[in-house]
C-alpha positions, 0 to 999 in steps of 0.5 A: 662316658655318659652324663647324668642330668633330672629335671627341676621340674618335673624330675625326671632323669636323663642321660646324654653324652659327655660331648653334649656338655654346655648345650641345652635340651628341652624335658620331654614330660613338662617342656623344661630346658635344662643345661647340660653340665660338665661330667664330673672327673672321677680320678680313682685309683688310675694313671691320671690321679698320679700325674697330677699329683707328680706334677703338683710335687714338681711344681713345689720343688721347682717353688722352693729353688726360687730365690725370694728377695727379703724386703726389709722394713722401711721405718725402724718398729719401736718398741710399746710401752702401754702409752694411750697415745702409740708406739714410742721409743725405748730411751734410757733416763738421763743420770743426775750426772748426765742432765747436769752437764747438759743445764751447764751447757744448755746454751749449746742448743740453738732454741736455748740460746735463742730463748737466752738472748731475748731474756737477755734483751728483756732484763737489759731493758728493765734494768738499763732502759726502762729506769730512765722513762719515769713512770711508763718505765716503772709499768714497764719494769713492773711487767717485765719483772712479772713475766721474769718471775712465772719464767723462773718458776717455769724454768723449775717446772721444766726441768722437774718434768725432765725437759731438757729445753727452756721454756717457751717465752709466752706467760701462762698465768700472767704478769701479776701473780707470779710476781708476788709469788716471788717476792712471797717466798724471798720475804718469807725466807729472809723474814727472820734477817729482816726481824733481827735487822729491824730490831737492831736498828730500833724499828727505824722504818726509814732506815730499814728501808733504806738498807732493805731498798738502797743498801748502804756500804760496809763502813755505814753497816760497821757503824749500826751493827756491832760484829757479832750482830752482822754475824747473825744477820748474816746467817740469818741470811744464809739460812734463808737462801739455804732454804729458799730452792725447796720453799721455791720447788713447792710453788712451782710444782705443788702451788703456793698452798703448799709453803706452809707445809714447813715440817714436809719440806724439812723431812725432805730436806734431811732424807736427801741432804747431799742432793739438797745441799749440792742444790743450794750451793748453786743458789748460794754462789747466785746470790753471792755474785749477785750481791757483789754486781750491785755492789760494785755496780753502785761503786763503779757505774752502770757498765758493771751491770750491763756486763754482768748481766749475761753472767747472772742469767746463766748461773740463775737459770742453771740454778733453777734448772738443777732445783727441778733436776732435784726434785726429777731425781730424787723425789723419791726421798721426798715426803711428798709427791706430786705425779 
């Protein structure tokens, strides 16, 4: 078998035996050396094209029988959702049901029932502590109860977002502002039991304050107020903590601006009024126990309050937790919509 080589140079051709393949001849016209390839297999139609190919189909078989070990994938795929930020897991939304018995007991958690013991700590201070060391006192309620308040409308933001935690302890809009956003919307609600009250007693300011501030008992409230006055004042009352958790969900959530938009937050209330109701039965019963610690706390002393401290924070939180839950559900029905 002969082997075919021309020259780069020159162009002219050669050819050698197939057993000097890999050496190097000179060109006998120009001087070139030239390398000597490999001959080139020709299998053709002959008994070395069908050994090959019988070996190759051998080999195939004898790759099919292997057993391969299958590896299986270390982490779990999780399903995509078209979330900027990657991959993230398939969960079923909670029911209304469901988040509700997880606000009743919220202080299963270790983080919540951490969170709650130090608020507890807190409202103790302010209200046990604190009044006894007059005026740093007075500055220490003042700031407790600021942080207190951007708490509680944190407490409803929360939830409305669908959190199952508390919120984290640390203020984001401060002490000042918050607070009077609070006291805001209480005055705002119970403006007209005030209006009544002051026009029933004659514009007494000293006295108004007194039962506004200090209160007074059931015998004094008998004496200025005649049963059909107290009737009124008291659902003029009522009415104001009815109305209080939605005027409370607009702040929290859409801004302070957003009070004065009465005539939405009525529609909402008449769109979704079993939801609404069930909510401000929660607030209701909050303030009837609250009602009846300070009572009691003025008949019977501070122990009252010390013990009933613990209860009140839970059922506030739980009220204001289902405020959120309301709206995390059923904003749908709402008038309005804010993301």
């Amino acid at each position: 078998m002969t082997i075919k080589i021309s020259c780069g140079i020159c162009g002219k051709n050669y050819k050698v035996q197939d057993t000097a393949a890999g050496k190097k001849i000179r060109c006998k016209e120009c001087g070139e050396v030239m390398k000597i390839p490999e001959p080139e297999v020709d299998f053709g139609d002959g008994d070395d094209f069908s050994k090959l190919l019988d070996n190759a189909v051998a080999e195939e078989a004898k790759a099919k029988s292997i057993r391969r070990p299958v590896r299986k994938p270390m982490v779990k795929a999780e399903k995509y959702d078209g979330d900027e930020d990657g991959p993230v897991t398939s969960k079923k939304e909670n029911t209304y049901t469901q988040d509700l018995v997880q606000t009743l007991l919220f202080m299963l958690d270790p983080a919540n029932l951490f969170t709650y013991v130090l608020i507890c700590g807190l409202l103790f201070a302010k209200d046990i502590i604190l009044p006894f060391a007059a005026v740093l006192g007075l500055i220490g309620r003042l700031i407790i109860l600021g942080w207190y308040s951007n708490y509680r409308f944190s407490v409803i933001y929360e939830s409305a977002t669908g959190r199952k935690e508390l919120p984290e302890l640390s203020p984001e809009e401060g002490f000042f502002i918050p607070m009077l956003q609070w006291i805001a919307t209480w005055f705002m609600v119970h403006l007209p039991a005030m209006i009544f009250l002051a026009y029933t007693v004659n514009f007494d300011g000293f006295l108004l304050m007194k039962i506004l501030t200090v209160g007074v008992d059931h015998q004094e409230l008998s004496e200025l107020l005649t049963g059909g006055q107290i009737a009124i004042l008291i659902s003029l009352y009522s009415a104001g903590v009815f109305f209080w958790p939605i005027l409370a969900l607009c702040v929290a959530i859409g801004g302070f601006e957003t009070v004065f938009r009465i005539d939405l937050m009525l529609l909402t209330i008449f769109k979704s009024f079993s939801a609404y109701f069930f909510t401000a039965g929660a607030m209701f019963i909050t303030a009837f126990v609250y009602f009846f610690t300070a009572y009691f706390a003025g008949e019977h002393g501070i122990l009252i309050a010390i013990l009933m401290i613990p209860v009140l924070l839970y059922m506030e939180i739980v009220a204001l937790r289902m405020i959120g839950l309301y709206y995390h559900h059923f904003k749908k029905q709402f008038a309005w919509h804010w993301g």
